[in-house]
C-alpha positions as CSV (number, residue, x, y, z in Angstrom):
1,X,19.8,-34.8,4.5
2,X,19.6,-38.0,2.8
3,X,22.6,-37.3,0.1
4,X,20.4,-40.0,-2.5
5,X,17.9,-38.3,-2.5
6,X,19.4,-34.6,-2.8
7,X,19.4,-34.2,-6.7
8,X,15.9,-35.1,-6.5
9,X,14.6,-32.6,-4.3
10,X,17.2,-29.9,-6.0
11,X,15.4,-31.3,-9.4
12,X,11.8,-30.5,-7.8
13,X,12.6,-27.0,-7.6
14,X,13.2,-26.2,-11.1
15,X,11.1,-24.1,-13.2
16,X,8.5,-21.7,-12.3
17,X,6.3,-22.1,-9.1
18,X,2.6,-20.2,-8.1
19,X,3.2,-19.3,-4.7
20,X,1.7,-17.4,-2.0
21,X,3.6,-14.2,-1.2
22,X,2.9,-11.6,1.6
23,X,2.1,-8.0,0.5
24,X,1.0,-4.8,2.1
25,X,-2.9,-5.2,3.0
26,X,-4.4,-2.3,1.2
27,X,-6.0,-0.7,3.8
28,X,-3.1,-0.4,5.8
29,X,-1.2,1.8,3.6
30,X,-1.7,5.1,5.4
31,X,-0.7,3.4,8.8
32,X,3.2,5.0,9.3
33,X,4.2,2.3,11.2
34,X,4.5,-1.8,9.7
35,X,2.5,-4.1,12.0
36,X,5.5,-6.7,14.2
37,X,5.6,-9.9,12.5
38,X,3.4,-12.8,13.2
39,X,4.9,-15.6,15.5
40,X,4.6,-17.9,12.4
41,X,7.1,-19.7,10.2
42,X,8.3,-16.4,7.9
43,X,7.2,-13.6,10.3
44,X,4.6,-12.5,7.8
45,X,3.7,-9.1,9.1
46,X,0.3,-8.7,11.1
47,X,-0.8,-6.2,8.1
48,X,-0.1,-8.2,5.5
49,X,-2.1,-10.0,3.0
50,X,-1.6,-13.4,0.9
51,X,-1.4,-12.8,-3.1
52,X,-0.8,-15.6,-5.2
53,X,1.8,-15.0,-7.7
54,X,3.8,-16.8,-10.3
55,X,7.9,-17.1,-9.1
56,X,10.3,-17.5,-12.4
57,X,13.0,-19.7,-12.9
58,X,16.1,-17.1,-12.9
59,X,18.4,-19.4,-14.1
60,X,16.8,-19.7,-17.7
61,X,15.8,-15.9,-18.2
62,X,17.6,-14.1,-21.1
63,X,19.6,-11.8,-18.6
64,X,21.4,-14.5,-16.7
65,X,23.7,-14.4,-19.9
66,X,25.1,-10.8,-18.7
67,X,27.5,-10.0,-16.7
68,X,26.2,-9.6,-13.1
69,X,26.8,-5.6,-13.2
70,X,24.4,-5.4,-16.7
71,X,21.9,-7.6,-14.8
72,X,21.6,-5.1,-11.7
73,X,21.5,-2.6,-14.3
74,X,18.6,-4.1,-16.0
75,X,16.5,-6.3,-13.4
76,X,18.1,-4.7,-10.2
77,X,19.0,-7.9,-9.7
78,X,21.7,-10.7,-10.4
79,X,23.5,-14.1,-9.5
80,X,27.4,-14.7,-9.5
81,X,29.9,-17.1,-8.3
82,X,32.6,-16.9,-6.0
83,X,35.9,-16.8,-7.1
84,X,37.8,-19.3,-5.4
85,X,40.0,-17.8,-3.8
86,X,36.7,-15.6,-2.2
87,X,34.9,-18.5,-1.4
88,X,38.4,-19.9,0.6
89,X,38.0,-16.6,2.9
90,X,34.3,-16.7,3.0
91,X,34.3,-20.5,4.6
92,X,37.5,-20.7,6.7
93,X,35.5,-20.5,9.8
94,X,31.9,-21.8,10.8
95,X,29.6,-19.0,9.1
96,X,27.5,-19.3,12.7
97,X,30.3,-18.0,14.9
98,X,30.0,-14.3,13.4
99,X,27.2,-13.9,15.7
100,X,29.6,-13.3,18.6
101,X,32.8,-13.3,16.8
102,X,33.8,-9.8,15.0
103,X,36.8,-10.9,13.4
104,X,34.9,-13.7,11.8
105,X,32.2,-10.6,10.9
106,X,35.0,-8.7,9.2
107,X,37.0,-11.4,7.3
108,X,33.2,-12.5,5.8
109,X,32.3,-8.9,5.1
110,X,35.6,-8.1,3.8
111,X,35.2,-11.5,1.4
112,X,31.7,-10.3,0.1
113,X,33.3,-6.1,-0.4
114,X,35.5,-7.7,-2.6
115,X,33.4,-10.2,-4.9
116,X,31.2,-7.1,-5.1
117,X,34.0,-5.0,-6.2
118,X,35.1,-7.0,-8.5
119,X,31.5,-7.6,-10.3
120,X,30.1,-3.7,-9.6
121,X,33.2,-2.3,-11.3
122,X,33.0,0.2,-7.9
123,X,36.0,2.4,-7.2
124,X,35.1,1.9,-3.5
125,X,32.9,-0.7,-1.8
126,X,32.8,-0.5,1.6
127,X,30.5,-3.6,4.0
128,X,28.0,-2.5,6.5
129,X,25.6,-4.7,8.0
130,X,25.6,-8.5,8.3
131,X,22.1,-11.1,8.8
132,X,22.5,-14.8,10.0
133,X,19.4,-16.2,8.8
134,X,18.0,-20.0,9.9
135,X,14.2,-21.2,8.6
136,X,14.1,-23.0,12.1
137,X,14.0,-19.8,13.7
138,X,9.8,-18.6,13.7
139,X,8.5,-14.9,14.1
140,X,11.7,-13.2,14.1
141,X,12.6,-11.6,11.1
142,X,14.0,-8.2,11.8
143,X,15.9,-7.2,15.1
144,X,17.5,-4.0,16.5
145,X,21.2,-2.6,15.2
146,X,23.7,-4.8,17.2
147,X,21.8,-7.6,17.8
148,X,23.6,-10.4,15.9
149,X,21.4,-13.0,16.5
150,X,20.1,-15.7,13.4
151,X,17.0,-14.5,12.2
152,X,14.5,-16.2,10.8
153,X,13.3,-16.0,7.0
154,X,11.2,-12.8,5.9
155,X,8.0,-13.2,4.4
156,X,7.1,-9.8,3.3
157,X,7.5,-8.3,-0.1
158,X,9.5,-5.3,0.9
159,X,12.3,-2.7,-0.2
160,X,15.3,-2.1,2.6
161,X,15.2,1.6,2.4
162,X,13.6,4.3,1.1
163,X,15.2,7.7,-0.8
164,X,14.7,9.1,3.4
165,X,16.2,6.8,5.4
166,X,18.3,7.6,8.3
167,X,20.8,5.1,6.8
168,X,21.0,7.0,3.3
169,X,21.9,9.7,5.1
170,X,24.4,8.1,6.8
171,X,25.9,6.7,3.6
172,X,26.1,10.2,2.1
173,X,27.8,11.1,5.5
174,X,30.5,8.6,5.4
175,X,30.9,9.4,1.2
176,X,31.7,13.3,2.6
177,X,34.4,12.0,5.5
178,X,36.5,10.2,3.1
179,X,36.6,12.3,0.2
180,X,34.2,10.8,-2.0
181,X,31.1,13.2,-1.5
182,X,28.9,13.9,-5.0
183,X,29.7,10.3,-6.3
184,X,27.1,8.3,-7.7
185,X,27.0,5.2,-5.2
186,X,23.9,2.2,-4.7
187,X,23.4,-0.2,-2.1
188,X,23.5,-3.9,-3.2
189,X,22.4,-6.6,-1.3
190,X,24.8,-9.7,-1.0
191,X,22.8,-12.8,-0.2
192,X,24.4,-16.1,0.2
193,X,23.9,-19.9,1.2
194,X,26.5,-20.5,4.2
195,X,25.1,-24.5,4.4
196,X,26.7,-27.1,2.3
197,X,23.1,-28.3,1.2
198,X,21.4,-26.2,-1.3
199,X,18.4,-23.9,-0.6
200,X,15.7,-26.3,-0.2
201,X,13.4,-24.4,2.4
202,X,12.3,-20.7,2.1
203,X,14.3,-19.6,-0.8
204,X,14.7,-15.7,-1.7
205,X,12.8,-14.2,-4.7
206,X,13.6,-11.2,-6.1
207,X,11.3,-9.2,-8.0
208,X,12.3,-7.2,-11.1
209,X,12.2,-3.4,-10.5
210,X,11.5,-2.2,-13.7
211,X,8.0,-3.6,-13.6
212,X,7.3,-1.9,-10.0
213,X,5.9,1.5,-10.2
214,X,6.2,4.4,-8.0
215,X,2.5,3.8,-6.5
216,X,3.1,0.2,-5.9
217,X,6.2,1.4,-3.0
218,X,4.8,2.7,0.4
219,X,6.9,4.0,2.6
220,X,6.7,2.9,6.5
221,X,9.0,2.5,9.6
222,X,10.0,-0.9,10.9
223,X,8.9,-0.8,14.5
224,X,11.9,-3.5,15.6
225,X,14.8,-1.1,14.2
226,X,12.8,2.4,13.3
227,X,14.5,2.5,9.5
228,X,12.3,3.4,6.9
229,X,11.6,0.6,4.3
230,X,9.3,0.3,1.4
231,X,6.7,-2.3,1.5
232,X,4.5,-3.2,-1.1
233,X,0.5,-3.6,-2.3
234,X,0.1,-6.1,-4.8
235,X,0.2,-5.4,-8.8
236,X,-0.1,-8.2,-11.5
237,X,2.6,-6.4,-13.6
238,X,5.5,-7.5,-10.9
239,X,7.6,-10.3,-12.0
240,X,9.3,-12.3,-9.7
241,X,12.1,-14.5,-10.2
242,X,13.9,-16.9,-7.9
243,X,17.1,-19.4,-8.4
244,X,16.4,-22.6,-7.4
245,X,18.5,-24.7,-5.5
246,X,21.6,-22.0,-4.2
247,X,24.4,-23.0,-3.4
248,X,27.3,-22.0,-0.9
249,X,29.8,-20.6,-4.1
250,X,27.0,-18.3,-5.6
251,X,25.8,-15.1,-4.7
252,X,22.4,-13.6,-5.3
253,X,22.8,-9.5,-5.8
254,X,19.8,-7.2,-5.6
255,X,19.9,-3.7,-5.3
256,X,18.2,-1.4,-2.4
257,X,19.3,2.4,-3.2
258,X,20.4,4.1,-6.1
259,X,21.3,7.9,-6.2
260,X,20.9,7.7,-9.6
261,X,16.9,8.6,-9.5
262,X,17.3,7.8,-13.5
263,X,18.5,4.0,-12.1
264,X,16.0,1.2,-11.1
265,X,16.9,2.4,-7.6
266,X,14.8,-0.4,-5.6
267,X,14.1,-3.8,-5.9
268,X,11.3,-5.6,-3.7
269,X,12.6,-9.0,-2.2
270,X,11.0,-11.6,0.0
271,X,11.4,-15.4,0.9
272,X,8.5,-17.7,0.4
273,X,7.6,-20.9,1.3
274,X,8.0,-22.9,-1.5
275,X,5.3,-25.6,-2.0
276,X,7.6,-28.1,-3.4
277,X,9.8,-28.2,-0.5
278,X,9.0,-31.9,1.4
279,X,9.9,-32.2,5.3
280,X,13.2,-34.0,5.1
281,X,14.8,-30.8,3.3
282,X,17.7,-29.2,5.2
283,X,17.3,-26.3,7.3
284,X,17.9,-23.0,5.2
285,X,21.0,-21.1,6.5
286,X,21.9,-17.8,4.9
287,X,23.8,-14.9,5.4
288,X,23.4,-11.0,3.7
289,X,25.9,-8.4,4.0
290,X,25.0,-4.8,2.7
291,X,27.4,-3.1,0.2
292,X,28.0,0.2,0.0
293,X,29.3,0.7,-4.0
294,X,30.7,4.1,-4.8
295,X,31.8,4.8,-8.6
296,X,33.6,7.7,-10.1
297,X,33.0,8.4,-13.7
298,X,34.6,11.1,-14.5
299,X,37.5,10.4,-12.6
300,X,37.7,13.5,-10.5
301,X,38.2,11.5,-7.1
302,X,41.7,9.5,-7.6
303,X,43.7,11.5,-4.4
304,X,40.7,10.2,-2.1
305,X,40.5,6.8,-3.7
306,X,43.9,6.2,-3.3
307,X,43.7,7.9,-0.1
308,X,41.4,4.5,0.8
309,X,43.6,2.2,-0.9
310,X,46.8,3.3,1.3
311,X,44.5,3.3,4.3
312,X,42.9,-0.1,3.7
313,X,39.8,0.8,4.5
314,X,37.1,-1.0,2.1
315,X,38.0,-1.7,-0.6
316,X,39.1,-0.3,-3.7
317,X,39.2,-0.7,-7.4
318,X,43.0,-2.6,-8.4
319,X,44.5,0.6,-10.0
320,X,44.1,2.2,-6.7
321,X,45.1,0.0,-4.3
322,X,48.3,-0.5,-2.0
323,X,50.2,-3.8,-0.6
324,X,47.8,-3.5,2.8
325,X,45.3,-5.5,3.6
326,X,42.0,-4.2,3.3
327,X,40.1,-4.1,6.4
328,X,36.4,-3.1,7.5
């Protein structure tokens, strides 16, 4: 990218934008299974239909002046920065190379466990899955369980789970083996730029979940991994928000399960193509790693958390850790 003209394409993508975003076509909604994605640039889904919406500048709404954790709390969604010390461990190797390298894979994920911990407030985050995203890549949006391969940007309004998927019950599972079954735990999202440019070509909006209603979710199976997401149909009430211009030391958080069913417990997410993005912007390269965030309230779990600590599996809140180094 032409470094002259950088601050003026970061500039173009200030403020609010109408945009074109991809939600469930309305009469598909009693179809179990999603359509595959389109061989187009975004995937949109083949069941999908355009609905022009108006995208927010996040970094000027009221809650930006939270702390990340009252953000989620509120919006279901939030932006931080790397500490620097996180960002150091999060770039000492080429972001790309965790595609076939799983040390790389668990240094990155162990990096984002810990930001996370550290803004959640969590007794016990613990990293799951990891996405390499690149805008070049067309049609491919969603691939199998194993398959580390860069994806390409998603273009469909959509939740990551639902209250039945066979991951939640997996997450409860895994909660029962190490001692920490009946704690209140959510699922955040960790998305992050892993180019030096900014975001200047299909950047993520995020949509706030306490202006989606229960009839606006509709539960369906992905048919290229079989887990059971939420998509979408359209409601003018939904506000969307975006943050222009990401770069590599912030992170954009958005939560996709709650157990708390009193909790915003869902929070719809999609890239778009931005009309204010012009040809010589860079290629958008991402990366999202899923965080499983356990809390205990009422204290009643300290053996098992410390129990993790002295293990160094995850990783745990600073009054229960040990000298090890954490690992996941």
């Amino acid at each position: 990218m032409d470094q002259a003209n950088e601050p003026h394409m970061v500039a173009a993508m200030r403020g609010g934008v109408d945009v074109e975003m991809r939600y469930l076509d309305p009469a598909a909604r009693d179809r179990v299974e999603a359509a595959r994605s389109l061989n187009v640039s975004g995937g949109a889904r083949g069941d999908s239909v355009g609905v022009r919406v108006r995208v927010h500048d996040a970094r000027t709404r009221q809650e930006q002046t939270l702390p990340p954790a009252e953000q989620i709390r509120q919006t279901g969604f939030g932006m931080a920065a790397l500490t620097p010390s996180e960002f150091s461990e999060a770039t000492a190797f080429d972001p790309f190379s965790m595609e076939t390298d799983p040390e790389a894979r668990s240094r990155y994920k162990q990096a984002m466990a810990q930001a996370v911990q550290r803004l959640t407030g969590a007794a016990w985050t613990r990293a799951t899955s990891l996405v390499l995203r690149r805008s070049s890549v067309v049609g491919v949006h969603t691939l199998p369980s194993g398959d580390n391969s860069p994806r390409g940007p998603v273009n469909d309004v959509h939740c990551d789970f639902t209250p039945d998927s066979h991951a939640i019950g997996l997450f409860k599972a895994l909660a029962d083996d190490v001692g920490l079954g009946g704690c209140p735990f959510m699922v955040v999202n960790v998305w992050r730029n892993v180019a030096t440019e900014p975001v200047l070509q299909w950047p993520m909006a995020v949509c706030d979940a306490s202006t989606v209603g229960s009839p606006d979710l509709v539960a369906r199976v992905s048919p290229e991994n079989g887990n059971t997401i939420y998509n979408l149909t359209a409601n003018s009430a939904h506000q969307w928000y975006s943050y222009p211009a990401l770069d590599q030391t912030e992170l954009l958080l958005f939560k996709q399960f709650d157990s708390e069913t009193s909790a915003l417990r869902f929070t719809p997410h999609t890239a778009f193509d931005h009309p204010r993005t012009v040809a010589a912007s860079p290629t958008r390269q991402s990366c999202e790693v899923r965080v499983l965030c356990f809390f205990d309230p009422d204290c009643s779990h300290t053996a098992a958390l410390r129990a993790l600590g002295a293990s160094g599996s995850g990783i745990v809140a600073p009054q229960f850790s040990s000298t090890l180094t954490p690992s996941l």
